[in-house]
Each structure stands twice: as structure tokens, then as C-alpha cells.
N, C-alpha and C positions, 0 to 999 in steps of 0.2 A: 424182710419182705416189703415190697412196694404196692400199697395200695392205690388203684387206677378213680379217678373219678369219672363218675358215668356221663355218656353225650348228655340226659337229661340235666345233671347237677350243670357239666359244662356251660351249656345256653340260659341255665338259670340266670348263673356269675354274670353272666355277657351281658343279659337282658336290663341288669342294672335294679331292679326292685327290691325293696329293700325285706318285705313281708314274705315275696318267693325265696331270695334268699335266706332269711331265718326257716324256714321250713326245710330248707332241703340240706343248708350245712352248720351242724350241730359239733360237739367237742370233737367227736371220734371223728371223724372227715375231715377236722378245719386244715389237716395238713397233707391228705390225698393230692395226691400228681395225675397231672396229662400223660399222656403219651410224650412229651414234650420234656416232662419233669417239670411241670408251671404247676403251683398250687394254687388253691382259691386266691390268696393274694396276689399274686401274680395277674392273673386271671381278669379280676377287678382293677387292680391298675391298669391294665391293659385296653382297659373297655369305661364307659361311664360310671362314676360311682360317686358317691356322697360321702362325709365325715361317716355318718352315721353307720355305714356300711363296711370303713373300715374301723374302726372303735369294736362292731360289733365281734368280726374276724381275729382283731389284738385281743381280746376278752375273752373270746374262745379257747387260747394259747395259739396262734397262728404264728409259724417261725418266721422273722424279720430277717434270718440269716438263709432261707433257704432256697437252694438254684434251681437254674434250669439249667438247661443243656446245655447253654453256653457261659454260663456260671454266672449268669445275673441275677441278683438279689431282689428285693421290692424296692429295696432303695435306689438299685439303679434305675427300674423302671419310673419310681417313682420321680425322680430328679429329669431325666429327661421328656417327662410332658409340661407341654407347652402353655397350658393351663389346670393348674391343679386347683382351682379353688373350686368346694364344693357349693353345689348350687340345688336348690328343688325343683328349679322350673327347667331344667335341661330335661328331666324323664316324665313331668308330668303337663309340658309346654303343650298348648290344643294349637295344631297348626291349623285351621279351618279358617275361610274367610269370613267369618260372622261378628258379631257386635262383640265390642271389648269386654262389654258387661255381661254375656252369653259365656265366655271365654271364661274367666274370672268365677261365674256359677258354678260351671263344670269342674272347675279345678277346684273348688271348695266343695262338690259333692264327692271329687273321686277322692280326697283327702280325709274327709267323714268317713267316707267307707274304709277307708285303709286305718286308721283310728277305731275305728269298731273288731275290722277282723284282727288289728293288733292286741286288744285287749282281749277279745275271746280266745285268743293265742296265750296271754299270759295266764288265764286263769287253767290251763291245761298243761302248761309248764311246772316239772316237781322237781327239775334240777334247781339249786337256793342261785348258785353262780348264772344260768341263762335269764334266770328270773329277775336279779340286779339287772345284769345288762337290758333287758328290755325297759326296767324299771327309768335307765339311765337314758336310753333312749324317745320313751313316752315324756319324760319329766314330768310323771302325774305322783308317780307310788312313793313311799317312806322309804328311808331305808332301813332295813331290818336286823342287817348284820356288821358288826362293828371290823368286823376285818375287813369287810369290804368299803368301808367308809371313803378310808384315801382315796380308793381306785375310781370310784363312782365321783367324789366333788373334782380331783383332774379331767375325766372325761366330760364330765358339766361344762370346766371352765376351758376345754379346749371345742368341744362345741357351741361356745357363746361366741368363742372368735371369731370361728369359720373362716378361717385365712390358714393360706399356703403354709409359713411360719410355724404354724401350731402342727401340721401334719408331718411335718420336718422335726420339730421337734418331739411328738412324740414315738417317732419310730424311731431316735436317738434315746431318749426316756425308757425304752423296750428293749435297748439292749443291739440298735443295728450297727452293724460295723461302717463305720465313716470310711478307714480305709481299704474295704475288701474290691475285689477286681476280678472280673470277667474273663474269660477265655482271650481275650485282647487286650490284658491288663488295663479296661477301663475303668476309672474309679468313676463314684457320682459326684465328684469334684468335676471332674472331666466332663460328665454329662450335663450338669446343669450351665458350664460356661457354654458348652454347645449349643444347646437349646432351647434353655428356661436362665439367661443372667439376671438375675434377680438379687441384689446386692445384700438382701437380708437373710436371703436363703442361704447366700456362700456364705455371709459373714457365720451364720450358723455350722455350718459343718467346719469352716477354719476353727472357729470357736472349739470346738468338737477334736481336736487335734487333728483333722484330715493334712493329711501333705499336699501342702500347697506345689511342692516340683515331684510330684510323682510324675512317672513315663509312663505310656503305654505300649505297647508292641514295638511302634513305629517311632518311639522315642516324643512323643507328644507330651506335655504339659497343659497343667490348665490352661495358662497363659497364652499357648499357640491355640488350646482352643477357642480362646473367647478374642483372639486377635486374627482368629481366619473366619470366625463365624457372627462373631455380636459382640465389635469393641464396643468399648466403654469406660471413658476417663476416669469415673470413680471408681470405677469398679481395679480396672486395671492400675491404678494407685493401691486402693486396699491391696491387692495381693502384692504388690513390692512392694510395700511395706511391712506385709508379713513374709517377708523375706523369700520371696518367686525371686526367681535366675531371669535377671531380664535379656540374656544370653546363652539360656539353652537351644541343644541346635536337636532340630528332627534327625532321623536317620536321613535323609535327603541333606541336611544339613543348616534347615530354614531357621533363625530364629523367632520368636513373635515379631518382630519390627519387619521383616521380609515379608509375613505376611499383612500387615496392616498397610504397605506401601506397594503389594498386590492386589488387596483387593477392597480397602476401605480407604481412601489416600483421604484423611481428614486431619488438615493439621491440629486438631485441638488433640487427637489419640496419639498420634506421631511424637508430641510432645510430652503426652503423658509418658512417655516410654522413653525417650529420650532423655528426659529430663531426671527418669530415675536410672539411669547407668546404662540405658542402650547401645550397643555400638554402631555406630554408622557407615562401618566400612569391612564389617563381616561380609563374608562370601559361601555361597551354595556349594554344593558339590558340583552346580557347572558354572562358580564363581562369580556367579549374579552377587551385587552390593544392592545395597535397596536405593541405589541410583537408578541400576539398572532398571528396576521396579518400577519406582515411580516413571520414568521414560519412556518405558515399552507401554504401560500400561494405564496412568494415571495421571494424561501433562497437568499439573499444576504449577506454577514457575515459584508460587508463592515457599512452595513446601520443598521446590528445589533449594530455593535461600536460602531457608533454613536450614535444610542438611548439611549446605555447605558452609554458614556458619559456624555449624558443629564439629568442622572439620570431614566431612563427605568428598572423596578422592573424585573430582570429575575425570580423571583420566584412568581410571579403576580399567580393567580388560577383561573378556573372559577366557574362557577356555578356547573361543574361537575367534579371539581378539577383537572383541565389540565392546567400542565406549559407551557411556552414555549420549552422545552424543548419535552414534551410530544409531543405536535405537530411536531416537526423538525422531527421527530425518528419516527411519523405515516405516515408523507406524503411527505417528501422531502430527510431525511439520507444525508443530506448535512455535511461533515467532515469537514468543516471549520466553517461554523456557529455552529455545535455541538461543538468545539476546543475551539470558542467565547464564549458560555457561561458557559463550564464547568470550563473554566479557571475564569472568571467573578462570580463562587460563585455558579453555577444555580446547583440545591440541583437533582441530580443522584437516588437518592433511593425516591424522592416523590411518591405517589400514587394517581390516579384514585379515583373518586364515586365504581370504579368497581374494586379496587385492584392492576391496572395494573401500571407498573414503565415505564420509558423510554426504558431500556431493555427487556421490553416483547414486546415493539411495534418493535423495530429492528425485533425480532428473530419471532413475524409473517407477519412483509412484508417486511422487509428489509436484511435479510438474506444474501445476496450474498454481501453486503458492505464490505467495512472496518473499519467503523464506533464505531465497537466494543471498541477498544480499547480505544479509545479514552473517551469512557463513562467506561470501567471497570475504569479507570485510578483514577478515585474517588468513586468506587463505594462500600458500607460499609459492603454487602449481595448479594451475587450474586443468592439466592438462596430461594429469594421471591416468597410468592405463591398468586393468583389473590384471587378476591372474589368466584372464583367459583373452588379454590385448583389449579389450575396449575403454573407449575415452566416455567421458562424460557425453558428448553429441553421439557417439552408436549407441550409446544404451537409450538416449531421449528418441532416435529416429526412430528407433523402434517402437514404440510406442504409437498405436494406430494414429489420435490425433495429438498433435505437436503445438502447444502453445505457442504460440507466437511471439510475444514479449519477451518469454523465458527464453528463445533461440536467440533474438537479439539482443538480450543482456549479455549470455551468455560469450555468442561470439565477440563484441565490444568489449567485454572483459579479457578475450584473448583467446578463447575456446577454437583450436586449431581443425578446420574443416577437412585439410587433408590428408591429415594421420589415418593409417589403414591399420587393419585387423584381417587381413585379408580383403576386404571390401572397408573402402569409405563413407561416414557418412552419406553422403549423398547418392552411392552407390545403393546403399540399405534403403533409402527412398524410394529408388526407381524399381527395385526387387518387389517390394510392400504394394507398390502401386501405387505408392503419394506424391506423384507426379507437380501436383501442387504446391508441393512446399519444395521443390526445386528451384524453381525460380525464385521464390519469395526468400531460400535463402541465397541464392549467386548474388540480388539487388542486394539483400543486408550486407554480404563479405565486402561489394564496392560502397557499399557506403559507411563501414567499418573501417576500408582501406580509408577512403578520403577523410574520416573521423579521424583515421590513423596521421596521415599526414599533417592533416592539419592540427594535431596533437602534436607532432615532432617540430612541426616548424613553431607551433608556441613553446614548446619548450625549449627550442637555439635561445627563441626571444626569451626568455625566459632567465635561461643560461647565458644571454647578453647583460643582460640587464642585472644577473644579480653578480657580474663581474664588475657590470659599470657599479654596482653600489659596493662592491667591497674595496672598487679604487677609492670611490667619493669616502669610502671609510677610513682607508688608510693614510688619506690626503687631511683628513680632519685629526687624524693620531699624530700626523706629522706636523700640521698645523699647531697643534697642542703640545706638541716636543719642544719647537723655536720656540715659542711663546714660555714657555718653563725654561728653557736657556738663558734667552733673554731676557727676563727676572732675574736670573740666576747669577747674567753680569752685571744688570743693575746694582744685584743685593753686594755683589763684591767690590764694586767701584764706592759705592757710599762706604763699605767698610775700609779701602783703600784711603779714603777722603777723612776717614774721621781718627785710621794712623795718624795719617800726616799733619794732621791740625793735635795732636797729643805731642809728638817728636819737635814742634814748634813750640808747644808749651816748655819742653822739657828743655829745648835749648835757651828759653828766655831765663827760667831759673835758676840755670847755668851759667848764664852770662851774671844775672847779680850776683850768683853766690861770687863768682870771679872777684868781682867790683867789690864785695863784702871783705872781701881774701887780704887785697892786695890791700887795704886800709887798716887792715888788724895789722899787717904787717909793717905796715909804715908806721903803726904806731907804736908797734912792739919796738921798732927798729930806734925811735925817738926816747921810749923808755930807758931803753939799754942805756943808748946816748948819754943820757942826765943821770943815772947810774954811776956812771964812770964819771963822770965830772964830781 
């Protein structure tokens, strides 16, 4: 059987006093339910409360495991308020406009009082156990009984804290489950990245064994919580390296880095995530990268770099074939992120599911930029038509008013005025009523043409001239040939020269050896001679 607490006890809890509530909830109720199934502790988390208020409720046996209707514990509750530290001047604060020192009196008489009716409370007290805990609460009385000694110096020394920390800890100390979960499979791991990150408090519950990649319904983690809700470098460090999936995906299929470059685009989080095993070229269930993100949603050119450092695919597509690019140029015309990826390779002439290039999103909502240029600067056709025939100038005429600059870049670049779509630019003009920029652009087109011409005939000259230099080149190569030739008969005429001064030595040594020849012979010949004789 489910015992109901009464509306009375109910507004008691809510009211936040600590003396109404020792009166109204004693052992036997501390674990009565709403209609709600919230018990007193519930209750009190829910609404204003002090240490002392819950100390008094744990001491009572107050269950730290038990739900309500959607299966949330005190710990959930607990974890997702936004300030937990207990305080005395929130229930006993005089908002009146009177002197500081008026103020200050009041509040030291209504605290007399409540110190008096506490103590006339305790002497009418005959349970030993409510009797400690009041005792623990006054911090005036002995204590009496040795079993309760433990219980009574922890609650001491967690009321001397009086920090978050300590109320965390002790409902871990009582037996709460770190990882139980709600009808949404939210844990208070989950609750506290949400709404209360507080680095000491997670480290507490990781401490605690809580799962750091537990899911919830919708496939969440802590980590997407505290990177869609309250990044935090250290903090998001501590949990990967207690081993978070820096690559878990929602059921949507977002990881935490999709949402940190949706909706906190700060490179120092980016990097924290990054840096521990992020991937930079995951994709949504509608194939968004967190290019796409930052793009659509967050120009920063700085945090563009960087991802592409990382390897971040500028030419990533989605489901309806949009680059990054596409996005910068729909909804942001940021000139330096556009600079960052045109220069980085990001492909200029891609297209849309619907036709459309980066250039036809400028020139229907971005029009008054400067942006232009910097995307003509690689751009292979200026003069692409959507899925539904429009060129760059019918989506600009459209547009009520028509910058002026941007018409005459445009055309000068080449932008063809009389491509139809059924109607021509300038026909969509006269339809609009902007009778005005009819003329102003017929004057541009002639002075485009004579741009043009006198473009073509600089470039004959041009084309003259860099024929006359490749003759004066060739005439210098040729020049440079004879001149290596003739070296070439020089270097062989000296070698010739310096034969024929060896073949003259040769026949001079020749001739004496001759002379040498014919004298050994004639004397050989004389020898014989006088032999015979």
C-alpha cells in the first residue's frame, strides 16, 4: 500500500523551513508519495532547501533510490539544479527597503526565535534517533549514544562544507545509484553536463563508477550533452580521458563535435575534441559534416583552418548536394571564410539537387557584398543556369533593389544579359517595375562591349608582342648555338695545330734516328772490313 502525503505536509516541504518541516515529517512519512509518486525528498529538491533539511530527511531513512512517475530519483533531481549550494539567507533574506542594519536585526531575531522553538522541540522529542539528528543540527547537545557517533561527526563535517561536492557525496555515501535512469534513460551523469557542469561534481560520480557513454532514449551521451549545452575544455578533456567515445552518434546521427560547431563554434572546445580522436568528416543522417555547421551557422574562417588542417573535406555534399561553400554564400557571405576555402580547393562551380552554384546564392541574398570576387576568382562559367533555367542576372533582377556594382562586376566578368528563361533579364525588370535599372544596365552592356573591345585589341597587342619576344628568344638561342660552334671550331683547329706540330716532332726523330742508322752501319760495315783482313 502507497501512503499519500497530505496537501498540508505538501506546502510544508515547498515552503522550505526547516522547524515546519521537522514537525510535520517524522520516520513514518519520510517516505510517503504525491499523487505524483515524489516523496519528501523529491519534494525538497524540487523547491528551496538547506543542508540541513536534507541531512535531516537521510536520517530519517529517506529512500535516495526512490521515483516518481517518470522514474527519477533525488539524484536526478538533484544533479540537474542549477544551484545547489545551500544557503540561510535565501529563506530568511528581508526584502524590504530599509537600513542594512534594520535588516541584519530582523534576521538575528527571527533566527532566536527559531533556536528557541527548536530547542523546546527537542526537549519533547523521546525518539534517541530524531533526538541525535536535532542534536546534529543545533550543534549545541553531547552526544549520547555510541552508535550513533559516525553518523552524527560525517553530518558535522559535511555541514561545515556546505558545498555542492559534499551533498553529492553524501547521497553516494547513502547508497544512490550513480547509474540508474529515468523513463528517458537519463542518468545524472547526463543531468549535470546539461545543467549544473561542474568539474568536481562529474569528477565525483565518474569517480563513483557512473558511465561515462551511457545513451539515453535518443542515443545521447554525456558528452553531446555538455557539447550541445555548457562546453567546457576541461571538462570535456576529463571525460575522454575517462574513456567518452569522442564519436558517438545521436539517433539523428550527431556526434558531440556537430554540436559544438552548431551551436558553441569556439575554437579552444573544438580542439579540445579534436584533439582527442574527433572526426572531422562525420556525417548526420542529412549528411551535414561539421563544415557544414560551422558555415551555415558559425562563420569563423579561423576554425575553418583548422578543420581543414585536420583534414575536413571542403568539398563534403549533402543529401541535397550542398557544400560548404553553398552554405557560407546562403547564409553568412563571410569574405574571409569564402577566401579559406576557395583557396583550400572548395570546387566554385558545384551544384545543388536544384541547379544552384554558390554564385546564384550570393546574387539572391547576398548581393550588396563583396564577396563576389573572391568566388569569380576560380570560377570556370559564370553563366550557369538552375534547374529551373535561371542565370545568375534573373535571380539578381529579381530582387526589388539591385546593386549596382555587383551588376557591373558581374556583367564585365561576362554575365550574359540575354539568356532567357522564358523572359530575360531585363525583361524581369520591366515586369518588377524597375524601369530604372534598364537603362543603367543597356549603358553598362556598352560599356562592357567597349571594355570588351578594347580588351581584345590589347590582347592582339599582346599576342604581338609576346610573339615578337619569343622571336627575340629564339634569335638569342640561335645566337648562342653559332657562338658554341664556333668555339667548337676554334677548340678543333688548335687541336688540329697542335697534331701537326707532334707529327713534325715525330718526323725530326726520325730523320736522326735515320742518320744514327746509317753510321752504325758504316761502321759495322768497316768492322767486318778489318775482320777479314
Amino acid at each position: 500500500m502507497t501512503y499519500r502525503l497530505s496537501k498540508k505536509e505538501i506546502e510544508t516541504i515547498k515552503n522550505g523551513d526547516l522547524l515546519d518541516l521537522k514537525r510535520a515529517i517524522k520516520k513514518r512519512n519520510v517516505n510517503y508519495r504525491t499523487s505524483s509518486s515524489m516523496t519528501p525528498l523529491h519534494l525538497l529538491l524540487e523547491n528551496n532547501f538547506q543542508l540541513q533539511h536534507i541531512q535531516y530527511l537521510i536520517n530519517l531513512g529517506a529512500n535516495l533510490n526512490a521515483r516518481t512517475e517518470d522514474k527519477s530519483t533525488p539524484l536526478h533531481l538533484l544533479s540537474r539544479r542549477k544551484d545547489l549550494s545551500s544557503s540561510d539567507e535565501n529563506s530568511d533574506e528581508d526584502n524590504s527597503s530599509g537600513d542594512e542594519e534594520k535588516k541584519k536585526k530582523k534576521k538575528k531575531k527571527k533566527e532566536e526565535q527559531k533556536k528557541k522553538e527548536l530547542e523546546k522541540l527537542e526537549t519533547k522529542e523521546n525518539n534517541d534517533e530524531e533526538k541525535n539528528n536535532i542534536v546534529l543540527l543545533s550543534n549545541n547537545k553531547k552526544i549520547h549514544n555510541n552508535a550513533n557517533n559516525e553518523k552524527n561527526n560525517l553530518n558535522k563535517e559535511i555541514q561545515d562544507q556546505m558545498n555542492e561536492e559534499a551533498i553529492f557525496q553524501l547521497f553516494i555515501n547513502k547508497g544512490a545509484n550513480v547509474n540508474v535512469v529515468n523513463e528517458q534513460n537519463i542518468t545524472p551523469l547526463h543531468l549535470l553536463c546539461h545543467h549544473n557542469p561542474k568539474l568536481e561534481l562529474i569528477k565525483i560520480l565518474v569517480n563513483n563508477k557512473a558511465d561515462v557513454n551511457a545513451k539515453d532514449k535518443e542515443d545521447w551521451t554525456a558528452l553531446h550533452y555538455l557539447c550541445r549545452y555548457n562546453p567546457d575544455p576541461e571538462i570535456i578533456t576529463y571525460l575522454l580521458d575517462n574513456k567518452a567515445n569522442p564519436n558517438v552518434k545521436t539517433d539523428g546521427q550527431w556526434t558531440p563535435l556537430h554540436h559544438l560547431c552548431r551551436y558553441h563554434a569556439k575554437l579552444d572546445t573544438i580542439k579540445a575534441l579534436v584533439e582527442n580522436g574527433g572526426n572531422v568528416n562525420q556525417t548526420t543522417n542529412k549528411e551535414w559534416t561539421v563544415m557544414h555547421l560551422i558555415c551555415m551557422y558559425n562563420f569563423n574562417s579561423e576554425i575553418v583552418k583548422y578543420l581543414i588542417s585536420k583534414g575536413a573535406n571542403v568539398n563534403a555534399q549533402t543529401r541535397q548536394l550542398w557544400s560548404p561553400l553553398h552554405y557560407v554564400c546562403r547564409y553568412l557571405a563571410d569574405l574571409e571564410t569564402i577566401q579559406t576555402l576557395v583557396s583550400n580547393g572548395a570546387n566554385t562551380n558545384c551544384k545543388t539537387d536544384s541547379g544552384w552554384t554558390p554564385l546564384h546564392f550570393l546574387c539572391r541574398y547576398h548581393a550588396q557584398t563583396n564577396c563576389f570576387q573572391a568566388l569569380l576568382s576560380n570560377i570556370i562559367t559564370i553563366n550557369e543556369k538552375t534547374e529551373s533555367g535561371d542565370t545568375i542576372l534573373h535571380i539578381l533582377f529579381k530582387n526589388e533593389n539591385i546593386n549596382i556594382d555587383t551588376l557591373r562586376f558581374l556583367i564585365f566578368k561576362g554575365a550574359d544579359i540575354t539568356l532567357k528563361n522564358g523572359l530575360t533579364p531585363i525583361d524581369i525588370a520591366k515586369k518588377n517595375g524597375n524601369v530604372k535599372y534598364i537603362k543603367i544596365t543597356e549603358d553598362l552592356i556598352q560599356e562592357s562591349k567597349i571594355q570588351q573591345q578594347e580588351r581584345r585589341k590589347n590582347k592582339e597587342l599582346l599576342a604581338k608582342y609576346s610573339n615578337l619576344k619569343e622571336k627575340i628568344a629564339q634569335m638569342k638561342i640561335d645566337k648562342k648555338n653559332i657562338e658554341q660552334e664556333r668555339w667548337q671550331i676554334i677548340q678543333e683547329r688548335e687541336s688540329l695545330h697542335e697534331k701537326d706540330y707532334e707529327t713534325e716532332k715525330i718526323k725530326k726523330k726520325t730523320t736522326v734516328l735515320k742518320r744514327k742508322n746509317r753510321k752504325l752501319e758504316m761502321e759495322l760495315k768497316r768492322l767486318l772490313k778489318n775482320n777479314m783482313f
